[in-house]
C-alpha positions as CSV (number, residue, x, y, z in Angstrom):
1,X,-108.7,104.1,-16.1
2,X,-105.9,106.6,-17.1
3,X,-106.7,108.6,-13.5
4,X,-106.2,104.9,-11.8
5,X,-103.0,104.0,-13.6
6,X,-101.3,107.3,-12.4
7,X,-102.4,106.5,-9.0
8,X,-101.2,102.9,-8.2
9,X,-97.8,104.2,-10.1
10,X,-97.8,106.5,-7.3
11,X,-98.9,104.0,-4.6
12,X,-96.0,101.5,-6.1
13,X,-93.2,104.3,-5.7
14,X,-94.4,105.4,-2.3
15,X,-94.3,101.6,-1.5
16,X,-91.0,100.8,-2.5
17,X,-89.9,103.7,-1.1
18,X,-91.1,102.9,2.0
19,X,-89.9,99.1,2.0
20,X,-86.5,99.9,0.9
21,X,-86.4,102.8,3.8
22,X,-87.7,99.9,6.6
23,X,-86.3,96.9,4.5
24,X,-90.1,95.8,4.4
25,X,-90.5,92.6,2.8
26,X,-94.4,92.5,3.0
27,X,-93.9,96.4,1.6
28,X,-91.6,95.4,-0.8
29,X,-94.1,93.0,-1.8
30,X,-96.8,95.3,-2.1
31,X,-94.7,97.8,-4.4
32,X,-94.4,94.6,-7.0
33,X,-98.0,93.9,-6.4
34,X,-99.1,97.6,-7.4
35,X,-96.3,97.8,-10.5
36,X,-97.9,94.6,-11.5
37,X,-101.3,96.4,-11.0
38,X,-100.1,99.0,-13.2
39,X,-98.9,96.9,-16.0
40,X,-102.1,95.2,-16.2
41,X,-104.1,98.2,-16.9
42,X,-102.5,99.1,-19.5
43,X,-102.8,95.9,-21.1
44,X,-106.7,96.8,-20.4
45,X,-106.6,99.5,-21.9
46,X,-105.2,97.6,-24.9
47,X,-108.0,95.6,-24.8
48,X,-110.2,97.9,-24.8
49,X,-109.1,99.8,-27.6
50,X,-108.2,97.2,-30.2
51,X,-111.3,94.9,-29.0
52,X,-113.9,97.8,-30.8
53,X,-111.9,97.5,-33.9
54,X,-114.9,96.4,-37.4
55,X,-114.4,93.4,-39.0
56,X,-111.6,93.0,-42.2
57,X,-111.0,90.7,-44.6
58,X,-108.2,89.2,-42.4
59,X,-110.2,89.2,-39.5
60,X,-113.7,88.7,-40.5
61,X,-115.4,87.5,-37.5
62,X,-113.8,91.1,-35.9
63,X,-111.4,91.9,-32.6
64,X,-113.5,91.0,-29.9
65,X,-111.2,88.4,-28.6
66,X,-108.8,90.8,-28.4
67,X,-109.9,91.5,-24.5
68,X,-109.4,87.9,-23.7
69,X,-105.8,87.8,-25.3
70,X,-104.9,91.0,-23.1
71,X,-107.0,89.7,-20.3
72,X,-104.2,86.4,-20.4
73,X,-101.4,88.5,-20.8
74,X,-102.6,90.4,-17.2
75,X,-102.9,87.3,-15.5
76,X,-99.3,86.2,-16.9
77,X,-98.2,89.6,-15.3
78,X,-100.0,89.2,-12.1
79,X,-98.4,85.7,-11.9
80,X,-95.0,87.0,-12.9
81,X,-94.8,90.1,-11.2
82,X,-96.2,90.2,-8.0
83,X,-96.9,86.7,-7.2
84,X,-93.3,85.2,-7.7
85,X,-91.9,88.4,-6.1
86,X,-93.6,88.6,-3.0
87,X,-92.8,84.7,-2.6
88,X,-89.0,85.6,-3.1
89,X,-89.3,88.5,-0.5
90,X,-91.0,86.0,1.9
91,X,-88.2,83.7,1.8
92,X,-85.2,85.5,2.2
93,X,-87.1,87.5,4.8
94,X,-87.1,84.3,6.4
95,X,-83.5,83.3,5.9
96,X,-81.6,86.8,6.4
97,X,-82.1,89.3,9.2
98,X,-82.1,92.5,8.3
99,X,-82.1,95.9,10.3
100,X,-85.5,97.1,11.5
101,X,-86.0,101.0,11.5
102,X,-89.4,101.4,13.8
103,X,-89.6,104.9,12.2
104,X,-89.9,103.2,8.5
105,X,-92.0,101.0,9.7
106,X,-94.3,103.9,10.9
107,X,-93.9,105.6,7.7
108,X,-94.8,101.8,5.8
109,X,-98.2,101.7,7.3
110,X,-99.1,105.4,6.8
111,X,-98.0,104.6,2.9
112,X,-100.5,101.4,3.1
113,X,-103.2,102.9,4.9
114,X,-103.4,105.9,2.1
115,X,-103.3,102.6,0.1
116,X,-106.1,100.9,1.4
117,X,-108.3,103.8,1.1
118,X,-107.3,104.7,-2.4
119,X,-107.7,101.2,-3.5
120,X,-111.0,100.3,-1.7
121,X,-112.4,103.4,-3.2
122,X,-111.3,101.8,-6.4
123,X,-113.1,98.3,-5.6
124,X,-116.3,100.2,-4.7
125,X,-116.1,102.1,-8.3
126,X,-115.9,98.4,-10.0
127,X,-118.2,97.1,-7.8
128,X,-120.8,99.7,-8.8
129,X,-120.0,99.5,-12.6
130,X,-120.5,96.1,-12.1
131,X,-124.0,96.6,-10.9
132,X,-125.0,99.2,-13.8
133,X,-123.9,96.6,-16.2
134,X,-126.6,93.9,-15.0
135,X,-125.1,92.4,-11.4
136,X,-122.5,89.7,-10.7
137,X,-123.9,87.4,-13.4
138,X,-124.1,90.0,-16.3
139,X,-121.4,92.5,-15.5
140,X,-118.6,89.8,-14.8
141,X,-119.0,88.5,-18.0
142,X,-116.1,91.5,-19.1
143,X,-113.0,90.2,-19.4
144,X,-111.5,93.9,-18.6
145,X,-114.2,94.7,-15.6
146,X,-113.5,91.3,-13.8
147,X,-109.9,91.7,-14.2
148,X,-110.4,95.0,-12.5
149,X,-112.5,93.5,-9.8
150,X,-110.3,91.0,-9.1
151,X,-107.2,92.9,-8.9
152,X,-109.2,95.7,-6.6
153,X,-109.9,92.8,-4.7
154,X,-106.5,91.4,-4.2
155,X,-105.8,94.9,-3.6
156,X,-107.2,95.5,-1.0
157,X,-106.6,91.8,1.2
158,X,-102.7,92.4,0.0
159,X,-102.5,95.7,1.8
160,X,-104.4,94.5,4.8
161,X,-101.9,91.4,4.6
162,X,-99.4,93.3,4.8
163,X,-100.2,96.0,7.4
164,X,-100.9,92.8,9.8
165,X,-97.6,91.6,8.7
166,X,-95.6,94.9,9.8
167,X,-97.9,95.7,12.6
168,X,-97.3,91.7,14.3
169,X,-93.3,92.3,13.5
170,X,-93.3,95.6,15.4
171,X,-95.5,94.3,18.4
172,X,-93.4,90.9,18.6
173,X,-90.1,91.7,17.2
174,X,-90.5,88.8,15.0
175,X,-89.6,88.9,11.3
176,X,-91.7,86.0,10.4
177,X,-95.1,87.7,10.7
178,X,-94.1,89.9,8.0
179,X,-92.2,87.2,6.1
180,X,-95.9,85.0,6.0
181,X,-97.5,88.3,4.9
182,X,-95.4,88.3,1.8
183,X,-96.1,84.5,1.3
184,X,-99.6,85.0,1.7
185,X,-99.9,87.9,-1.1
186,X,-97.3,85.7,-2.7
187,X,-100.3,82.9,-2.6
188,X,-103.5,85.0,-3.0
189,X,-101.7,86.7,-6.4
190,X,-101.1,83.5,-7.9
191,X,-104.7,82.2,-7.1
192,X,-106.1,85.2,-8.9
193,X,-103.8,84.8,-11.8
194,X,-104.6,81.1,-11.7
195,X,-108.4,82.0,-12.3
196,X,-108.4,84.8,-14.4
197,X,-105.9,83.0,-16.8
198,X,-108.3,79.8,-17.0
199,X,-110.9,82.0,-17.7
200,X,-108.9,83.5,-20.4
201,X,-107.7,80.7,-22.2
202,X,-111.5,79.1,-22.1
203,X,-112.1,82.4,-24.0
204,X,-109.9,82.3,-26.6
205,X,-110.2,79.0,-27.6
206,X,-113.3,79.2,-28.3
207,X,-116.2,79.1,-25.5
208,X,-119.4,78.3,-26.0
209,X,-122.1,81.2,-25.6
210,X,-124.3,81.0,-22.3
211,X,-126.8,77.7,-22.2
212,X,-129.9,80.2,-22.1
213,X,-129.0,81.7,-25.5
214,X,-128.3,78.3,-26.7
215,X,-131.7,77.2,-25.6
216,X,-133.6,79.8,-27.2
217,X,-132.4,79.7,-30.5
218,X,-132.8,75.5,-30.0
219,X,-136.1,76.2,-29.5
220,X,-136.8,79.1,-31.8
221,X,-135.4,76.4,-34.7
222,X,-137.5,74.0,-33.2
223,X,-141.2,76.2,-33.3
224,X,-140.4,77.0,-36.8
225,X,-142.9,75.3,-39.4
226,X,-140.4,74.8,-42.3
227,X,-137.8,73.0,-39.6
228,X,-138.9,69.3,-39.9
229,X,-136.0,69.1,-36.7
230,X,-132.5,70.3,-35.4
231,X,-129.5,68.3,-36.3
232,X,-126.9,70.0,-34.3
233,X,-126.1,73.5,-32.8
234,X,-123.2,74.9,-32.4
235,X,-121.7,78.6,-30.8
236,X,-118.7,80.1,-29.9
237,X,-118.3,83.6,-28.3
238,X,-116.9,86.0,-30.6
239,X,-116.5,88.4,-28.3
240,X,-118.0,90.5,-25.1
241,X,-121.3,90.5,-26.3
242,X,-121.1,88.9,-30.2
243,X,-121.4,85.0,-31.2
244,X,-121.2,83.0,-33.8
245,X,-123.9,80.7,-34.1
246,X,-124.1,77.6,-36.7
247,X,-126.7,75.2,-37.1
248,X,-127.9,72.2,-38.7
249,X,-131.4,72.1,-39.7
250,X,-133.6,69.0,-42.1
251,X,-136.8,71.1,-43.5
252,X,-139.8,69.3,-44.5
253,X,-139.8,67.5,-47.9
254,X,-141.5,69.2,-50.7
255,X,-139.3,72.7,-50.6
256,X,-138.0,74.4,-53.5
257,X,-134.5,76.5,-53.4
258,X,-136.3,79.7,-53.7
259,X,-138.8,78.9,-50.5
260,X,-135.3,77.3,-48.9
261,X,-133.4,80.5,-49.4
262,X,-136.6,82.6,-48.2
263,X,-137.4,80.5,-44.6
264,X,-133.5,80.7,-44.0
265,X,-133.3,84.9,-44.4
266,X,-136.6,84.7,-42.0
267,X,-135.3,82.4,-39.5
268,X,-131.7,84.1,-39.3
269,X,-133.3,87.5,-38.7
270,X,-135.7,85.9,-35.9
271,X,-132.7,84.3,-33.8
272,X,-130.6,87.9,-34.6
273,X,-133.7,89.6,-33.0
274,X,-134.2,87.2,-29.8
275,X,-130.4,87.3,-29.3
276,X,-128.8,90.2,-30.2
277,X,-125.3,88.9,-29.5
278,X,-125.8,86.5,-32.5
279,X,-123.9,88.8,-34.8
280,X,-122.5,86.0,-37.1
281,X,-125.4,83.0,-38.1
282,X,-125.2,79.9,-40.6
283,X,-127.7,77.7,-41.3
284,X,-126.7,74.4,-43.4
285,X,-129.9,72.7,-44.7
286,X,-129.8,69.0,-45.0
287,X,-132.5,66.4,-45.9
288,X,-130.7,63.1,-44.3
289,X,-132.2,61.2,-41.6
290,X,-131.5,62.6,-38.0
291,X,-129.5,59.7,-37.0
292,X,-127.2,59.7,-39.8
293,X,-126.7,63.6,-38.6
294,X,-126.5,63.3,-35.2
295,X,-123.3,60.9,-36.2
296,X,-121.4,63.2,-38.3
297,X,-118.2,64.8,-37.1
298,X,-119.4,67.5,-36.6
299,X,-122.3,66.9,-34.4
300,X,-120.0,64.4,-32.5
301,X,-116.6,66.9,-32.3
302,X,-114.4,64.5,-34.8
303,X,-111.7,66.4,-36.7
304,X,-113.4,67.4,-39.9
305,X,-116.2,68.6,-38.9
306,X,-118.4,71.6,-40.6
């Protein structure tokens, strides 16, 4: 991540270089776009970092939402950075004429085509990380590796954007090809921000694990022979690949404490070993009726509940 942070500071200096040189909004917008790159990954590599700190006795349940705080903080900067930029460049590029130098303009989409190679090599490198780490549905589960993706992604479409953009206002002469290019990077970085930050902010207050782990510990509670049934379940992502899981179970009547404390230790290392990413597990034992449960707060999500 280091080697790709040195090359989109490069990219962004080249760009601006070349946009100021050609007064090139769409290049000017593209300069923003790759600072904004830049600033992100080193909020990833935040993430990473403080995310793989152990648990404390301030922060028992551990760091791993660290990656979805950092994760937010790169959409803010996406948002900030390159998507309210390129809409200001679009706009006045609209409203002010400004000198055209053909021989910057040359020089603007030599800078973006060494661009768009450097940064589709980039989106292939994701892409194949992606697919060591179990495909679309496993690997994009990372807060850090689909923030990569996506800004690859965006990348890559900005750049071609904006080459259209300068290659249409050469041809025609016409400033608002290029002008629409920067609104349209403008538009597509504030789409990703948009999603990424939702995604975030599901994150870190407090999502839910995936229905299929939820479902096999419901039904590894269900098959056990001490369970009499399941009151309520509950989970909450910890982290990448940790949960907390809490659960309400009514045993059948005739139990003593030390049997109780014995089928609990057994049934909290069997949902540990069926899914791993249960790291933190609580099992509250109650002998009332199921509906009387099933009404409590906290099965129903009233302030209060356990």
């Amino acid at each position: 991540m280091l080697v790709a942070l040195a090359a989109n500071l490069v990219i962004a200096v080249a760009k601006a270089i070349g946009g100021l040189a050609a007064g090139s909004p769409a290049l000017l917008s593209e300069a923003a776009h790759s600072v904004a790159d830049s600033l992100n990954e080193v909020f990833l590599l935040a993430a990473l970092r403080r995310s793989r700190r152990p648990a404390d006795r301030r922060h028992p349940f551990g760091y791993g939402k660290e990656r979805f705080f950092w994760s937010l903080l790169a959409a803010v900067g996406i948002f900030v950075m390159g998507g309210c930029f390129s809409f200001f460049q679009g706009f006045e590029a609209l409203t002010t004429e400004t000198e055209e130098k053909l021989s910057g303009y040359v020089a603007g989409l030599i800078v973006l085509g060494v661009a768009l190679l450097a940064e589709g090599g980039s989106l292939l490198r994701a892409l194949y990380q992606v697919r060591r780490q179990g495909g679309a549905g496993a690997g994009l589960r990372d807060p850090a590796l689909r923030t990569v993706v996506a800004e690859d992604g965006t990348a890559v479409l900005g750049v071609t954007l904006a080459m259209v953009g300068m290659a249409l206002h050469m041809v025609t002469g016409q400033a608002v090809w290029e002008a629409s290019a920067s609104i349209a990077i403008g538009a597509l970085l504030v789409y990703v921000a948009f999603r990424l930050g939702r995604d975030a902010r599901d994150q870190l207050i407090g999502e839910a694990a995936d229905p299929e782990s939820s479902g096999r510990i419901c039904a590894l509670l269900r098959a056990q022979p001490e369970i009499d049934s399941v009151e309520a379940l509950f989970t909450m992502k910890t982290g990448l690949d940790t949960a907390l899981v809490a659960a309400r179970v009514d045993l059948v009547p005739g139990m003593d404490s030390e049997r109780v404390e014995e089928v609990a230790v057994r049934i909290k290392r069997s949902i540990a070993s069926t899914v791993p990413e249960a790291d933190q597990i609580f099992l509250d034992v109650t002998d009332r009726p199921a509906r009387e449960a099933a009404e409590s707060p906290a099965a129903t999500g009233e302030r209060g509940g356990a």
